[in-house]
N, C-alpha and C positions, 0 to 999 in steps of 0.2 A: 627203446627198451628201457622200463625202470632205473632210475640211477640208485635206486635204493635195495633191490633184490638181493636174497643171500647170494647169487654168483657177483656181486660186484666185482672179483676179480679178473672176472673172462666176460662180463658181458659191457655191450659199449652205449655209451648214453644216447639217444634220438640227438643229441644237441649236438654232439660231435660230429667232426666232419670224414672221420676216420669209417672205412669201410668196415662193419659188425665182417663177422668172422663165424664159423658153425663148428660145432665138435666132429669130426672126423669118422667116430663111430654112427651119425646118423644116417648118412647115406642120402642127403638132400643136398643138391647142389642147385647154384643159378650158373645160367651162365648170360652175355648180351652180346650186343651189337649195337651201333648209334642207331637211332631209327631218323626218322624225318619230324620235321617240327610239327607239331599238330597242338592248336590251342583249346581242345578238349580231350578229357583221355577216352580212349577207344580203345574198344576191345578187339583184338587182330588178330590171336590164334587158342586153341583151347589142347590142352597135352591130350592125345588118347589115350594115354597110359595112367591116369588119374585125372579125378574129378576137379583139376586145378586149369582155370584161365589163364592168360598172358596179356598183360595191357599194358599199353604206351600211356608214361605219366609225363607232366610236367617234374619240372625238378624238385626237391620238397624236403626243408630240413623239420618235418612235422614227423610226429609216430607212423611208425611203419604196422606189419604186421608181425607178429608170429610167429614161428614156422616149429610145427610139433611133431616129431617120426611118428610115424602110423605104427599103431599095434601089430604085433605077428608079422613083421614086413611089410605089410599094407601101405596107400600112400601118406604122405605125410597130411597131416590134421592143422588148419591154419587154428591156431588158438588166437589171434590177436593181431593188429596191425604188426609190419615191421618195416622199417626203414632199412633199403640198401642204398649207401651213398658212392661213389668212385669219380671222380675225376670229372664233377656237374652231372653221373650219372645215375638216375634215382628207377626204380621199380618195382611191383604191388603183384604179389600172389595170390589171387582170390579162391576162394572155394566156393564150388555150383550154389551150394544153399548158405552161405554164411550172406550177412547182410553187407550190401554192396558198396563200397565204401568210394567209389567211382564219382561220387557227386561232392565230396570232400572237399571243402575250399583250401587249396594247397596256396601254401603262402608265397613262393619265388617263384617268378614267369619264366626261368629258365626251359626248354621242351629236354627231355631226355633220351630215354633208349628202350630197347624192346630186349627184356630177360625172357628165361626159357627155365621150368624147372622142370630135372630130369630128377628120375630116381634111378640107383645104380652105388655101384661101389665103386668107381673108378673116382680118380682124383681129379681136381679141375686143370684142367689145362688153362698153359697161359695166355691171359685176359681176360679169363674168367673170374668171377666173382663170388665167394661166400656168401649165406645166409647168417642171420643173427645167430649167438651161442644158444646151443638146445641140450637137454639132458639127455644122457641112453635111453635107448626105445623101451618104456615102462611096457610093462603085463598087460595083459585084454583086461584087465578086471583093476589095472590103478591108477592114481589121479598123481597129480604132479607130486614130487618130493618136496620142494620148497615153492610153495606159493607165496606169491606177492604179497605183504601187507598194508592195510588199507586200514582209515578209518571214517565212519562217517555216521551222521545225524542219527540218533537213532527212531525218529519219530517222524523227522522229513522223511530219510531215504529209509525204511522199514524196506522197501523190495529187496536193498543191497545184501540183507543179512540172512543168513542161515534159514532153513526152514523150521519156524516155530521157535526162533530168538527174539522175534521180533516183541515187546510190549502188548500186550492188548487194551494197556491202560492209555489214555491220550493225556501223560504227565513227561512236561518238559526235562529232560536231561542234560540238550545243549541250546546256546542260542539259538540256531536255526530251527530248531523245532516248531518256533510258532509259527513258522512261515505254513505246514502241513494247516495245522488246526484254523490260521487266517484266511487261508486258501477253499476249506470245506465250509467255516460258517459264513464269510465277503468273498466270496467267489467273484461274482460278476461287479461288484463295486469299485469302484474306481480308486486305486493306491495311491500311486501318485500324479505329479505332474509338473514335469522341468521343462517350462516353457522358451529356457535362454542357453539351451544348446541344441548343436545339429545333428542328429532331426531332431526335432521336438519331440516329448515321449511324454507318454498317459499311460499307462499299465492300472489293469486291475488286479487286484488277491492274486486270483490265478496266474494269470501273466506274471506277474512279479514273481510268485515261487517258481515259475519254470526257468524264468530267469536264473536264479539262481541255482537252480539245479543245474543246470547246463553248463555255467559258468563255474560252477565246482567240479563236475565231471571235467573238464575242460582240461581244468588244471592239474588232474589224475593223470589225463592221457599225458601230457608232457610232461608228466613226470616230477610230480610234487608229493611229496614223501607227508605223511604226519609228523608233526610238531617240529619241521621247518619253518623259518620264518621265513616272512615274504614281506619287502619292503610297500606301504601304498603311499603314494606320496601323491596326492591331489584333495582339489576343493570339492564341495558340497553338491553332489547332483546324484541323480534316480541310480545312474553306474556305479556309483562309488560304495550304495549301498547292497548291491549287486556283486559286485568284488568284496568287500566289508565278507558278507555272508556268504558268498562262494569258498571265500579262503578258509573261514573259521570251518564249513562244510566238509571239509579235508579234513580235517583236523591239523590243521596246518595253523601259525602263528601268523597275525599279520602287524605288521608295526608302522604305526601312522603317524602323518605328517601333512600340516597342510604345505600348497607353493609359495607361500612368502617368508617361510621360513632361509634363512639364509643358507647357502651351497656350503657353508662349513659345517652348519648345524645337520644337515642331511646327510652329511658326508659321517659326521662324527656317529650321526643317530643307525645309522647303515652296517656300518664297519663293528659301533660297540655289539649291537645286539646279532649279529653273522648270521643277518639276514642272506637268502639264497639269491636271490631274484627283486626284480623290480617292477612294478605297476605304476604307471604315472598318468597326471591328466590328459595332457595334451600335446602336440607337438612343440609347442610354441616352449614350453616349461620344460621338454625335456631336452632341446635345443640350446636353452638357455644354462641347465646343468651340465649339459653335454661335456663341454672342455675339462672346467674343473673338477668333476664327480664322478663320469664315466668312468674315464681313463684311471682312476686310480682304486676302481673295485672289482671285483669279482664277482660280476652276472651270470647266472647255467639261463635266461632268457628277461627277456621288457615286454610287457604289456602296455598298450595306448591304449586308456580308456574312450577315448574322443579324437575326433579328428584323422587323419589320413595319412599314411604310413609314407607316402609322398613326399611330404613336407618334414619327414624326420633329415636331421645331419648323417647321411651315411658314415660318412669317415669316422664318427663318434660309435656308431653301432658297432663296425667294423666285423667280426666275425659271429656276435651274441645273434641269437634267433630273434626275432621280432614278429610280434603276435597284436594285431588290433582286438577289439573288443568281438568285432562277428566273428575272427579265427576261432576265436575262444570259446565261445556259444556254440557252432559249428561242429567244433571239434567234439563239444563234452555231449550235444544231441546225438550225436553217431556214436561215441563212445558206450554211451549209456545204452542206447538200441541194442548196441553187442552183446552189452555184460547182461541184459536182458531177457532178449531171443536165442541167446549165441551157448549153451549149456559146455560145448569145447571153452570159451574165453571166462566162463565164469569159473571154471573149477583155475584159472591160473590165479586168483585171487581169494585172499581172507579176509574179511569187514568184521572190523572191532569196532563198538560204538565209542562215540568219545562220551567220557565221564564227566560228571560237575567239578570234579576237583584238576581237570585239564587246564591247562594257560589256554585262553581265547587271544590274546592280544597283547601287546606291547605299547604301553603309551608314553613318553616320553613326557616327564612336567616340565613346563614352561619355563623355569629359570628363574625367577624374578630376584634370587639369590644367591646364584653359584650354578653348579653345572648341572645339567640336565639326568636326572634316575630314571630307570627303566621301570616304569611301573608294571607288576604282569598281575594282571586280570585274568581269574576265572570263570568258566561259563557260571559256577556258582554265584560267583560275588554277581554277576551282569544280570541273570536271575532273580535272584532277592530284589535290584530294582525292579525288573518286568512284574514280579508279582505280590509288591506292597504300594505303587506309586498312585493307584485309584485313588485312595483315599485323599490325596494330594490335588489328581486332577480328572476328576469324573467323566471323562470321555465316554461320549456314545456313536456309534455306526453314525456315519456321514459329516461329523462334525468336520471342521475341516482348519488345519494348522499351519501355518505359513513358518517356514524353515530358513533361516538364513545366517547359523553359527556355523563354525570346522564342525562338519561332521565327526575328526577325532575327537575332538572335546568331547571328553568322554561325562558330562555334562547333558549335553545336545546329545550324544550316539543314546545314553541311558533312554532317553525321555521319548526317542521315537521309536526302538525296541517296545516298549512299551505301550505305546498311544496304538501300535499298526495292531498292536492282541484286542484294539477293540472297534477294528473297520471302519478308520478313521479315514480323512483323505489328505494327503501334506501335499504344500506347493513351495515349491523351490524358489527362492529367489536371492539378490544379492541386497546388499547396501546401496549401491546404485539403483536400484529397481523398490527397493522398499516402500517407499512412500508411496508410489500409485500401485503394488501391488495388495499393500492396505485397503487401499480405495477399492480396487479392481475385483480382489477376491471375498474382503469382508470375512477375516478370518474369526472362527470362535475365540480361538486363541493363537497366542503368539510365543514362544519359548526363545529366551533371550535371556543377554546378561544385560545388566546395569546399564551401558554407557547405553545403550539403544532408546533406553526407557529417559536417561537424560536428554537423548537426542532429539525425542518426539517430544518431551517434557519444553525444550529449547524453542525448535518448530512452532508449536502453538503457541507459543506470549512472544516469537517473532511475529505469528500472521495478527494477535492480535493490535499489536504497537504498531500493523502496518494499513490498520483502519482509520477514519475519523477522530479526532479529539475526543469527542462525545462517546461514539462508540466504543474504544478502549476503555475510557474513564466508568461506563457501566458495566463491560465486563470485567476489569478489574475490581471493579466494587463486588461484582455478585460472587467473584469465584472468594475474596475475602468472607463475605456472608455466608457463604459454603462451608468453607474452612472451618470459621466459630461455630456452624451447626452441627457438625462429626465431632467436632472437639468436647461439645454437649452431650451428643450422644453415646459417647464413648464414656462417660462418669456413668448413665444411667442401665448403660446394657454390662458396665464390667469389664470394659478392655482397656483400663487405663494403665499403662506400663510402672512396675515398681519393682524396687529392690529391698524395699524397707520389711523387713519379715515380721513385723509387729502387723497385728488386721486393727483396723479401725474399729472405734467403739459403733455399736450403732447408731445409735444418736444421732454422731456426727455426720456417718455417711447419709442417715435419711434424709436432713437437710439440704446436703451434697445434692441426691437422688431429685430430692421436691424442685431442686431451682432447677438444675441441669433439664428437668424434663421443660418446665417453665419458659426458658431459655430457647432449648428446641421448637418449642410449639409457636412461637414468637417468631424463630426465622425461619419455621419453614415452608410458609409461603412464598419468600421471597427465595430458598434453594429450588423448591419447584419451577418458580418463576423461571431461573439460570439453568433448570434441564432444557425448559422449550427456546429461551433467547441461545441462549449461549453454547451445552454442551450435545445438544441432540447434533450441531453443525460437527461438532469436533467428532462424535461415534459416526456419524455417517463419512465421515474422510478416513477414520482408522479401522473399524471394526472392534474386532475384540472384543465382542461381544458377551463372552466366559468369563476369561482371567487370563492378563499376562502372568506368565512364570518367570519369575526372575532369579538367577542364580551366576554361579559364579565372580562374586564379585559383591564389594558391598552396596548396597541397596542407599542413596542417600534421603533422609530423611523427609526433604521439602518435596522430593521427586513422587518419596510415598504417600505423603499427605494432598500434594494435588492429583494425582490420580485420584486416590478417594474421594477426595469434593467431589470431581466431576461425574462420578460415579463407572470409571474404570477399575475395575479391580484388578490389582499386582499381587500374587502372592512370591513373597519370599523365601527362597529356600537356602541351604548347605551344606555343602559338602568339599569333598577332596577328590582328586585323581585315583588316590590311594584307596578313598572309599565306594568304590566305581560309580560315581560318587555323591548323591544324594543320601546324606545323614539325618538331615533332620526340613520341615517344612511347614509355611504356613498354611492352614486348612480351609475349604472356604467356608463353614462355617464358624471357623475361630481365626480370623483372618489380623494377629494382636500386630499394628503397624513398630517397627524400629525393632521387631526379632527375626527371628528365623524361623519358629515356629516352635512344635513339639518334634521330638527322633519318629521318623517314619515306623512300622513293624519289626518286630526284631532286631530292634538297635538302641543299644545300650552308652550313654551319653553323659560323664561325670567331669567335675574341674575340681582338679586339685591344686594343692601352695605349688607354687611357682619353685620353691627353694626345698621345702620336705615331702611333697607328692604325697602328701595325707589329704584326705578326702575333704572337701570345703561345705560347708552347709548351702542350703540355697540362699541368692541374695548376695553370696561372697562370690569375687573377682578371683581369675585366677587361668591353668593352663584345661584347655577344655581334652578330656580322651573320650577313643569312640573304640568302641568293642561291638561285633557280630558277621552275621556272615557276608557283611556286605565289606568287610576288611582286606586287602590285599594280598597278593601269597606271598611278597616280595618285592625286593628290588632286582633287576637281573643283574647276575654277575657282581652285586656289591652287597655281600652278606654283613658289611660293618654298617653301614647307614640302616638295611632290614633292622638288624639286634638294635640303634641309633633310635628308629620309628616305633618299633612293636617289643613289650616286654613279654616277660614269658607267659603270663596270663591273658596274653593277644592283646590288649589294650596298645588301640593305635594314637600316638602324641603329634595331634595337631600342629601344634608350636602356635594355636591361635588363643589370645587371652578373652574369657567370656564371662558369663554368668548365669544361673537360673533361677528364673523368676520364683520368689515363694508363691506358696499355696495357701489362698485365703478361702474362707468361709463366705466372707461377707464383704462389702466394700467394694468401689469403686475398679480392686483389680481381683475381682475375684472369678475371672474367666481366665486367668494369665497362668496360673500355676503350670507350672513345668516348661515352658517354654524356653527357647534359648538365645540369649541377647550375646552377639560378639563385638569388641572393641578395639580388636586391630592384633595384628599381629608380635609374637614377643620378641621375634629379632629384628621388628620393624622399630622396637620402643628405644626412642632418645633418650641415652644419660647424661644430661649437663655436667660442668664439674662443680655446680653446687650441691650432686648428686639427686636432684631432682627427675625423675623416671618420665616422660611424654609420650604421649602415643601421637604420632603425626597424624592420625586417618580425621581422627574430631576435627580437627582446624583446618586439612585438606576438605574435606564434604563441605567444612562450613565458606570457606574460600570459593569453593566450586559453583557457587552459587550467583555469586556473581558474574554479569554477563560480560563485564570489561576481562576476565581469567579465564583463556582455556582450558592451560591445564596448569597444576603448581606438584612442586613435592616441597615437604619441610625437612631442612635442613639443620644441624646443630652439634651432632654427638662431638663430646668433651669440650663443648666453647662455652660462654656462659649465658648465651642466651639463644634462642631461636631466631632463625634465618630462613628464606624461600628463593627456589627458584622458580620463578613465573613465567611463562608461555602466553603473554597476552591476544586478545580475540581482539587484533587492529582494527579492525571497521567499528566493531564496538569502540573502541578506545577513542577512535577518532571523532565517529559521532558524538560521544560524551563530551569532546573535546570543542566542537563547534557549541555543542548546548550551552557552554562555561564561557562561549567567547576567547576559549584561550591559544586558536592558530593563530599560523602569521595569513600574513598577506598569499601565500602560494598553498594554502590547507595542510601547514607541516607543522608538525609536533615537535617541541624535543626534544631529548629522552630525560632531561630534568624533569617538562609536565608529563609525559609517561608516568614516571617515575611519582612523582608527587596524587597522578591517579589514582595507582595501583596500591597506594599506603591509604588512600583514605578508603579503598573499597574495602582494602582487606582490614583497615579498623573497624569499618560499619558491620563487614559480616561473621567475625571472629569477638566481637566484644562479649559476648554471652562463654567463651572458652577460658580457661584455666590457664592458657599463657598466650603471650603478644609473640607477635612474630616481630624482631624487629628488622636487619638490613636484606634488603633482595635483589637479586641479582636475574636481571630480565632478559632472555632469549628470545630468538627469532625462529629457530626451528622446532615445531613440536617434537614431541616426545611419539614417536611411531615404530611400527612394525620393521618397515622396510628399514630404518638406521639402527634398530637393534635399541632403539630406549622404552620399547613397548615385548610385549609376550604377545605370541598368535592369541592370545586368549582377550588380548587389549587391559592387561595390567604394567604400570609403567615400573618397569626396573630398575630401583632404587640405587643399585650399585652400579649400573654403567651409567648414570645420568651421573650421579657423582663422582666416577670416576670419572665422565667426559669431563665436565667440566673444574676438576679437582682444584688448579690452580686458580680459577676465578673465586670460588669459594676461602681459597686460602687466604687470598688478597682480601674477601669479602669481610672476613673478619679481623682484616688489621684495623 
């Protein structure tokens, strides 16, 4: 029985274990008896006094049915499953023509007992049992006094509502909407395919929507109220987006997390936003939260996306319902059958569509600064990306997308929202699987953040240095020759990057124009040469055939310049959690390398003084704001950070320092105008105490480039000069180390020549930056997820890295 209907004070949840109870004025009784174990349920006797069966169940803490007094005395009317539970003993009232709910995958193998409903006015004798609470026996001619409330898609489930409430227009109101329209025009096209779970799953359009339809009905039947939240706490695969759109389906909130987030941060992200319920990946992960997390929340039931119900920690469940992925599916096809055929079960219900201005989700941002804000996203804000991000990445029917971020990254969620409205095909894969699933699938494109693109960036100039002498020395030459050829061509088509708001005479740039084309024409024989030697090898091992999308994160510049040589294209984009979140991006025909690009549709993009929030000219530095409807509704539950983020004329405060490019007529940057260059963040910026301002990220990117430096952050605030902590890449280290002659006798390093490596890379690759780093201080364990010095998003967190190591830095700068 609904945990949310107006009788909540007489009626009892399906969850509970407590025997439902009947009003007294109805005149419907059960009564039982144990029956004999039977491992399927059968039908055993039918009442002749009304058109009601009797059947032996298994035991079942799942929805029951109904039970509605017949009109004028008549017998009673099943309007809906109900659950009667007693003492492990469960039982199901059917009616002759209501749809058979017999084949119902019941979740606990316990056998039960065989009930009997009588009609009469006498009381139940004891051992008998009630029926669920029912209302006084309504008129021949009236429907229920308070029906259920419901809310759902109004363009996916148009059957659910009203006759002639339905739209006749096919314009999206909620996310799940596309799922209808993706469904009728890629019906038989193949959606997706998550090759690295059990089973293995291919769903096409169709498939996929039913999925999801099912999986939202599902969670009707058990009792999931609108604008509840529901915890999902798992990684990236076909169910998750299955669940994702099932919850929102409801109109229910869902609040996401991937599993390597830490059991405090789940715990914290759980309890803040009072979420109802839990969804999790697998057994193995909810095993692993079990002890610390279980026990200290408040489940009405857990979902297991994957894996088998088997291998959960009972003692951890303990008395919560527990529902796999097919309960769920099972549950919401049969449900849905009812509220369909069933014209007694639909009048117990009323379906309001959900609005654009609903909360879809709850995302929790990353931290990289202090604690974690509830973001809440509306179907509008999620929207605005679905129907302006073409522009950005021209997807057509069959292209096909290799997926491998947190699906909450609401980053990654935006972008395949979007790509599935144009009968795309996505393949799932992880970080372990990436490399030969590159190969394997030969994706068009790829949607990722930064370190991925450094990673494949790292990969290729390993597999080259692990050729020949000769052969390296020519592909290193040619990708050089590459390099200066784009660099050419970028003065003569207009994309050269500038801040300088003055335009060039002409004169000056015709010259510019004459050599650069001059220049061009001169090496591009020898860049074709480096498609057929060199790069055709490198596209045939990645793909990517389109454009990588790169976002979340800043894009390093060497990273973006060799993909162009070789003629991979990366477009870069921006945004925020807050901006659900793509704000602005690059285009592929304006593809300006070291920006972001221009604000996508309907987004409004200015930077103002850092100190008076007066408006900046272009070409001035300063705090970048974003205003439209791709904005935030809030932060939950913390209206001082909201009023903190957004002023009263909506304009949302980055806290990122940027700039826009002017707008030239003419010249070498006169394809650049309006685009948007960022330069690191303002609470990221070092004040020395010679009061000198630093942005760490320039001399981090510039650091990063060397291949003896994993990872580094800069350090410094209030000392008088800069400092680093470095995470060096030992095989590198070491190698460099044999090249110099400088082990001993046993190939050991140390940590003086360490030391004395890592000041001369990072002279060689910061000399072109605005300040030296001088003392550093070199660690052995990187900076990661799992130790809490990285964000699920893979940005490393400045304040616990510092704060780990607080005292080494203190000593550092004695």
């Amino acid at each position: 029985h609904e945990a949310e209907t107006s009788r909540r004070d007489t009626a009892t949840s399906p969850l509970s274990a407590r025997p439902p109870s009947l009003s007294s004025t109805s005149g419907t009784y059960v009564t039982y008896s144990t029956g004999v174990t039977q491992k399927q349920p059968t039908q055993i006797s039918q009442s002749p006094e009304s058109s009601h069966s009797v059947t032996r169940l298994p035991r079942s803490t799942s929805l029951g049915w109904r039970v509605q007094p017949g009109s004028g005395g008549g017998p009673p009317q099943i309007a809906g499953p109900m659950l009667a539970a007693s003492s492990g003993q469960v039982a199901l009232c059917v009616p002759r023509r209501a749809p058979s709910p017999l084949n119902r995958r019941l979740l606990l193998p316990r056998p039960a007992l065989l009930l009997v409903l009588r009609r009469g006015g006498n009381r139940p004798a004891a051992g008998h049992l009630r029926c669920a609470a029912a209302p006084p026996p309504p008129s021949a001619d009236s429907t229920l006094e308070n029906p259920v409330r419901r809310k759902c898609s109004p363009l996916l489930e148009s059957a659910l509502l009203p006759s002639g409430s339905s739209s006749t227009v096919h314009e999206w109101k909620a996310v799940p909407d596309i799922w209808r329209t993706a469904a009728e025009k890629y019906a038989d096209r193949v959606a997706v395919i998550d090759p690295y779970h059990e089973p293995r799953s291919e769903w096409t359009y169709k498939q996929l929507e039913q999925e999801i339809l099912d999986f939202s009905q599902g969670l009707r039947a058990i009792g999931v109220a609108p604008d509840e939240k529901l915890a999902l706490f798992a990684d990236n695969s076909c169910r998750w987006l299955v669940a994702d759109q099932g919850i929102m389906a409801t109109g229910a909130i869902n609040v996401v997390r991937g599993t390597r987030s830490s059991d405090e941060e789940l715990f914290q992200i759980y309890t803040h936003s009072e979420s109802i319920a839990l969804v999790v990946d697998s057994p193995q992960f909810f095993n692993r939260i079990a002890e610390s997390f279980i026990s200290r929340i408040n489940a009405r039931f857990i979902v297991l996306l994957w894996g088998d119900k088997s291998c959960i920690d009972s003692k951890a469940v303990k008395d919560i319902p527990l529902y796999d992925y097919k309960d769920i599916t099972e549950l919401g096809q049969e449900s849905r059958n009812s509220l369909l055929y069933s014209r007694q079960q639909g009048e117990q219900y009323v379906f309001e569509t959900i609005t654009p201005e609903d909360v879809a989700t709850l995302i929790y941002t990353s931290g990289t600064s202090g604690t974690p804000k509830g973001v809440m996203l509306t179907h509008q804000n999620l929207l605005h990306q679905i129907n302006n991000l073409w522009e950005v990445v021209p997807a057509e029917p069959g292209d096909r997308f290799l997926s491998m971020l947190p699906p909450w990254h609401a980053y990654e969620r935006a972008c395949e929202y979007f790509i599935f409205t144009y009968g795309i095909q996505q393949v799932y894969t992880t970080v372990k699987h990436l490399k030969e699933d590159l190969q394997r699938y030969q994706p068009h494109y790829i949607i990722s953040v930064p370190l991925v693109y450094e990673t494949l960036y790292s990969s290729i100039h390993r597999q080259i240095s692990s050729n020949s002498a000769a052969q390296k020395i020519i592909a290193l030459a040619l990708i050089k020759i590459s390099l200066l050829y784009m660099e050419a061509k970028k003065i003569y088509e207009g994309t050269v990057l500038s801040n300088n708001p003055v335009e060039p005479s002409f004169i000056v740039y015709a010259v510019k124009w004459l050599w650069a084309r001059l220049v061009a024409s001169f090496l591009w024989p020898l860049h074709n040469l480096a498609k057929k030697l060199v790069y055709r090898k490198i596209h045939s091992a990645i793909g990517i055939s389109k454009a990588g999308i790169s976002g979340g994160g800043s894009l390093p510049m060497h990273v973006d310049k060799f993909f162009e040589a070789i003629g991979i294209k990366v477009q870069n984009g921006y945004g925020l959690t807050e901006t659900s979140p793509v704000a602005a991006a690059r285009r592929p025909s304006c593809n300006v390398l070291g920006t972001v690009g221009h604000p996508i549709k309907h987004t409004d993009i200015k930077v103002v003084d850092i100190e008076t929030g007066e408006v900046l000219p272009d070409g001035s530095k300063g705090i970048v704001k974003i205003k439209g409807p791709l904005v935030m509704k809030g932060y939950y539950k913390n209206p001082s950070a909201t009023n903190q983020a957004l002023d009263q004329e909506g304009w949302f405060n980055t806290g990122d320092i940027g700039w826009i490019a002017p707008h030239h007529a003419v010249g070498p940057s006169r394809k650049c105008g309006g685009v948007i260059v960022l330069e690191g963040r303002a609470k990221d910026t070092i004040v020395l105490s010679t009061g000198e301002n630093v942005e760490p990220a320039e001399i981090e990117e510039a650091a990063s480039r060397s291949n003896l430096i994993h990872q580094i952050v800069v350090i410094g605030q209030d000392q008088r000069r800069l400092g680093a902590i470095i995470v060096p890449n030992s095989d590198e280290v070491l190698a460099e180390a044999k090249r110099k002659s400088i082990v001993d006798e046993n190939d050991k390093l140390t940590k003086d020549k360490v030391m004395n490596l890592l000041y001369d890379e990072l002279r060689k690759w910061t000399e072109h930056c605005s300040f030296r780093v001088g003392p550093i201080l070199i660690v052995d364990e990187p900076f990661a997820i799992d130790n809490g010095l990285m964000t699920p998003t893979m940005k490393i967190r400045r304040d616990k890295v510092t704060a780990k190591y607080r005292k080494e830095i203190e000593a550092l700068f004695k």
